[in-house]
Every structure is written in C-alpha cells, then in structure tokens.
C-alpha positions in Angstrom: 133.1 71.4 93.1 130.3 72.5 90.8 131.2 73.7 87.3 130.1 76.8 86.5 127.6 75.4 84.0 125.3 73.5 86.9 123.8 77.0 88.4 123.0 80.4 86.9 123.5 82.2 90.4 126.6 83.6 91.6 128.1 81.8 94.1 127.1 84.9 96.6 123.1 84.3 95.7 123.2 80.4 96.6 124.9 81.5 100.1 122.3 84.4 100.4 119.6 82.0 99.5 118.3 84.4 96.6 116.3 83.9 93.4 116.4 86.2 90.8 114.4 88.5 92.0 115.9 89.3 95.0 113.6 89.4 97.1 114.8 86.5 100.2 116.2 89.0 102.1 113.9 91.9 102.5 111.1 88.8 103.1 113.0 87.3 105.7 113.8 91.0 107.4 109.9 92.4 107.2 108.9 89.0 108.4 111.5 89.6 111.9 110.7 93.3 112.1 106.7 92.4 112.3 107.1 89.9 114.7 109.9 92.3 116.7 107.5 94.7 116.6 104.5 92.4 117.3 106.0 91.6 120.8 104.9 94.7 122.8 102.1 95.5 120.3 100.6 91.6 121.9 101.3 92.7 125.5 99.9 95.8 124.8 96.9 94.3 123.8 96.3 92.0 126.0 96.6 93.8 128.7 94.2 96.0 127.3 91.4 93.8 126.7 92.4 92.1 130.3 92.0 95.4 131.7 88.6 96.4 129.9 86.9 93.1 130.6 83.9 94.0 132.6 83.8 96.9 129.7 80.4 98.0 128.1 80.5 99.2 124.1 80.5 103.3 125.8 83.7 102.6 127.8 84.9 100.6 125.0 84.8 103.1 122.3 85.8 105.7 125.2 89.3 103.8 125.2 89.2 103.2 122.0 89.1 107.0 121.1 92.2 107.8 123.0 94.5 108.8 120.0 96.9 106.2 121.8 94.8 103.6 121.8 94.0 103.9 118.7 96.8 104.5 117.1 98.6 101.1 119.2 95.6 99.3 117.7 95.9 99.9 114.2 99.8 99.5 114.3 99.0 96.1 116.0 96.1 95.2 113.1 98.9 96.4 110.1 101.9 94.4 111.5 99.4 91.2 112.5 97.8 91.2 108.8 101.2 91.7 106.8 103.1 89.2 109.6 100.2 86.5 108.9 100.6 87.1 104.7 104.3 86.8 104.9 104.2 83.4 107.1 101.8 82.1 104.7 103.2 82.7 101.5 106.6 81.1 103.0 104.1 78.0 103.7 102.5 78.5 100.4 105.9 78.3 98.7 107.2 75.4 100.5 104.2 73.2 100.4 101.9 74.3 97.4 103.8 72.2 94.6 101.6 73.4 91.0 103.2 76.6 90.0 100.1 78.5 89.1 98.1 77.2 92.4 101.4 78.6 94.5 100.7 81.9 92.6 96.8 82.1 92.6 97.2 81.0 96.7 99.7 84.0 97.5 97.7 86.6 95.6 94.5 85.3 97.0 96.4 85.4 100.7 97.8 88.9 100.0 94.6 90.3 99.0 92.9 89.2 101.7 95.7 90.1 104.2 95.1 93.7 102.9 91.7 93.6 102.9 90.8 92.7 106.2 93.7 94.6 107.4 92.2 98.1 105.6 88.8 96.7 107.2 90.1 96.5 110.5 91.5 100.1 110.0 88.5 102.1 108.4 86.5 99.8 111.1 89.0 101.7 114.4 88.6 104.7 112.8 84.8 104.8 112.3 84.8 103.8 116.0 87.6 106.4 117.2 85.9 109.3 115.0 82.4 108.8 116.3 80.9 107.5 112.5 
C-alpha cells in the first residue's frame, strides 16, 4: 500500500482520475453528450444534403431558411466544433510531451474551434436572414 506521502490526491481523486482542477469529469461528460447528441444531428444531416443533391444555391438557401433547418444546422456546427476541440486537446494531452507546447497547442485548437465554429454560425445566419 502507498504511504500517504507518495501522492497529494485523496484516494477518491486517483479512482476518479482527477487533477487538481477538477476538471476529468465534466471533460469526459461534454465530450459523451456532444457525441450523444452528434448522432441524430449526423443523420439529420446527411440525409439532408442526400436529399438536396440535385439542389441549386435558391433551393439551397430556401431549405436553409426553414427556422428548422437552420436551427438543426447550427446545433450540428456548435456540437461538431466543441466535440472536435475536446478530442483534440485529449490527444494534445496524451501525446504533446513539452509542457508549454501542450498549452500553446490546446489554446491554439480552442481558439480555432471557436472561431470557425462562430464562422459557421454568422455564415447560416447571413444565409437564413437573406444578408
């Protein structure tokens, strides 16, 4: 048995798998309930762009302004974009092995995350509200 000494974490922590921070287990949950909700948002979608494959840009933005549509769309571009950033900082932390690399490579991922994520969203919305 390990004496008390050899770890700083309660014996609950190195069960849970959590750092100081705390932050293991709302990761691992945001990472399930993005890819839960991922599921119908990608058959959704892909029947979708199935269905409008013979589509011209009009008929395009015609489905596209259906406040359904829509509003599917840019659920599926926010959980894609945060589902991608938190699979890649998990790879980023278990591969990148310099410290402050593994930092600059999850804000760099994170940032971009979000900003082609907001991208995709102003872009929907510009299409959806006629702009």
């Amino acid at each position: 048995m390990a004496s008390s000494h050899s770890s700083l974490r309660s014996p609950l922590g190195r069960v849970r798998g959590l750092g100081s921070a705390k932050e293991g287990v709302h990761h691992w949950w945001a990472q399930r309930v993005t890819a839960v909700a991922l599921v119908p948002l990608i058959v959704w979608f892909v029947w979708s762009i199935l269905s409008m494959a013979d589509a011209n840009f009009v008929e395009f933005t015609n489905w596209l302004y259906d406040p359904l549509n829509a509003t599917l769309m840019i659920l599926f571009i926010v959980a894609a974009f945060h589902h991608a950033q938190l699979g890649l900082q998990v790879v980023i932390e278990d591969y990148v092995s310099g410290h402050g690399l593994r930092i600059a490579s999850i804000l760099l991922v994170k940032l971009l995350c979000a900003g082609l994520g907001a991208l995709a969203v102003v872009s929907i919305l510009i299409v959806t509200f006629g702009g």
